[in-house]
C-alpha angles and dihedrals in degrees: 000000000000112000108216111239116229115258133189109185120200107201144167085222098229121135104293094047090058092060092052091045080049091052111046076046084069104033126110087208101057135073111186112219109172138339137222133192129203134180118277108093091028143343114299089251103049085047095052079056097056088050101058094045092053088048099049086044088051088046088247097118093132097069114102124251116199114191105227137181113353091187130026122251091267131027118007135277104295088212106263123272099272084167087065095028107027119244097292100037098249095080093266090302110146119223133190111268104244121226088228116108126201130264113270086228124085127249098257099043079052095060096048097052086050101047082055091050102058102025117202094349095074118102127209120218108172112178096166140062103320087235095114092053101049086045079055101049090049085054108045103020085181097065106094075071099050102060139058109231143350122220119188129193097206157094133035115249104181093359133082121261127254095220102034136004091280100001118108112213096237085055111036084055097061106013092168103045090048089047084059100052088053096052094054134108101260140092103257132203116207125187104187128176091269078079103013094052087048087056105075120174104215131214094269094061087054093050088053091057094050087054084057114122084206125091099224102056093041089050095052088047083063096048086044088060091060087046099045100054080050093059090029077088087048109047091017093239129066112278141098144240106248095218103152104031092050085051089051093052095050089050084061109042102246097120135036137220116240077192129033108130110181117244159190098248128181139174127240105226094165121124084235129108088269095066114149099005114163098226104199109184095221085154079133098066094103097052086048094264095294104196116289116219109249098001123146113169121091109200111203106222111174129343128248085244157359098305095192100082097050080047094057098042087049095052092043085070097054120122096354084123098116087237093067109113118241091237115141141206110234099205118220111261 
């Protein structure tokens, strides 16, 4: 019997958050433990109210939400991106407004009592703005020691950036706080654009997700429709990257990398034109990555195969328990 890992996932609860909340949700592998949002997508606390009403519409009402950073460690919250994500993050999609509340700690206070609790065993995925780690990390510097793993959705190491030239979103929002995560003492995980942007969810996935007799899936067709007419400029067809919930899968194992040499990884914090630039030293890529003294970062570079059909058959599961309300999303028309 698979024994579901303990998770705590730090997020910015836009659209494709939600499909990698939906997904550990799902997951035999995942136990999630606590939740944390952070400004990106939205603001920290619209996104903590997006959570908990995923989370009451997947059955799920009794995990924990924990409102973070509202603004970056530098600089202030730039406002979200409502023209990839719609005003209120979900794509416009109304949810019933669950009777949970959220935790009177902070995000990162919550992490750190978690990552006590469950010594060695806890693992990080962080798919937002990196400012509630590095809080945590200020509070607890011990804690690189205390968890298992880190999984990061963020940077671009060969591909171009999707704020700037070379600048990923998740980063560019919160350079310092990315460039100390990096520095730290643990083993990180990062699934930049160069992976996340090569996995593309099509219009028949989503149509699959809107079929659905469940609630959840139906719920996050609908969201998908706001997110694909966003990329449709992008990829010239209606689809979507599949940044968060790739990164999700990663984190548990359900999926596995062709390509994720380790690393030496740092984060540009200048006021130049490379701010927030994620600089992976893959320097090694013509002698096949041979190990790199001292380096911790594994940088997730392309997948062993297609990601969007496990995606799909994961999502589909979310919320048939018998105790998952009937609420449902209305979309925006």
């Amino acid at each position: 019997m698979t024994t579901p890992a303990p998770f705590y996932l730090d997020c910015d609860t836009g659209i494709d958050d939600a499909l990698a909340l939906a997904y550990l949700l799902a997951s035999p592998f995942a136990d999630v433990v606590g939740i944390g949002t952070v400004s990106g997508n939205v603001s920290a606390a619209a996104g903590a109210r997006n959570t908990l009403d995923l989370l009451a519409l997947a059955g799920s009402s009794h995990v924990p939400v924990a409102v973070g950073a509202h603004d970056p460690l530098a600089g202030s919250f730039a406002g979200g991106a409502p023209w990839v994500h719609g005003e209120n993050g979900i794509g416009g999609v109304t949810l019933t407004t669950a009777a949970a509340s959220v935790e009177s700690e902070s995000a990162a206070e919550m992490l750190v009592r978690l990552a006590r609790l469950y010594p060695g065993s806890l693992k990080v995925l962080a798919i937002g703005p990196l400012t509630n780690i590095a809080e945590a990390l200020r509070l607890e510097p011990t804690l690189p020691s205390l968890v298992e793993s880190v999984t990061v959705m963020g940077g671009a190491a060969l591909a171009p950036g999707n704020i700037t030239p070379v600048a990923e979103a998740n980063i560019w929002y919160d350079p310092e706080a990315a460039a100390l995560v990096l520095a730290a003492h643990w083993d990180v995980t990062l699934v930049p654009l160069d992976v996340t942007m090569a996995s593309v969810l099509e219009e028949s996935h989503r149509q699959e997700l809107l079929l659905s007799s469940a609630p959840v899936p139906r719920a996050l067709g609908e969201m998908l429709g706001y997110y694909f007419r966003f990329y449709e400029g992008i990829y010239g067809r209606p689809c979507s990257a599949m940044h968060d919930p790739l990164a999700a899968a990663l984190a548990v194992g359900a999926v596995k990398a062709a390509v994720a040499p380790v690393v030496r990884a740092a984060v540009d914090t200048s006021d130049g034109p490379g701010r927030g630039q994620t600089i992976c030293d893959l320097r090694g890529l013509y002698a096949g990555y041979p190990p790199v003294a001292g380096a911790r970062c594994r940088v997730v570079l392309s997948l062993e195969e297609d990601f969007a059909p496990h995606l799909v058959e994961t999502l589909l599961g979310v919320g048939l328990s018998p105790t998952a309300p009937l609420a449902s999303a209305g979309s925006v028309a």
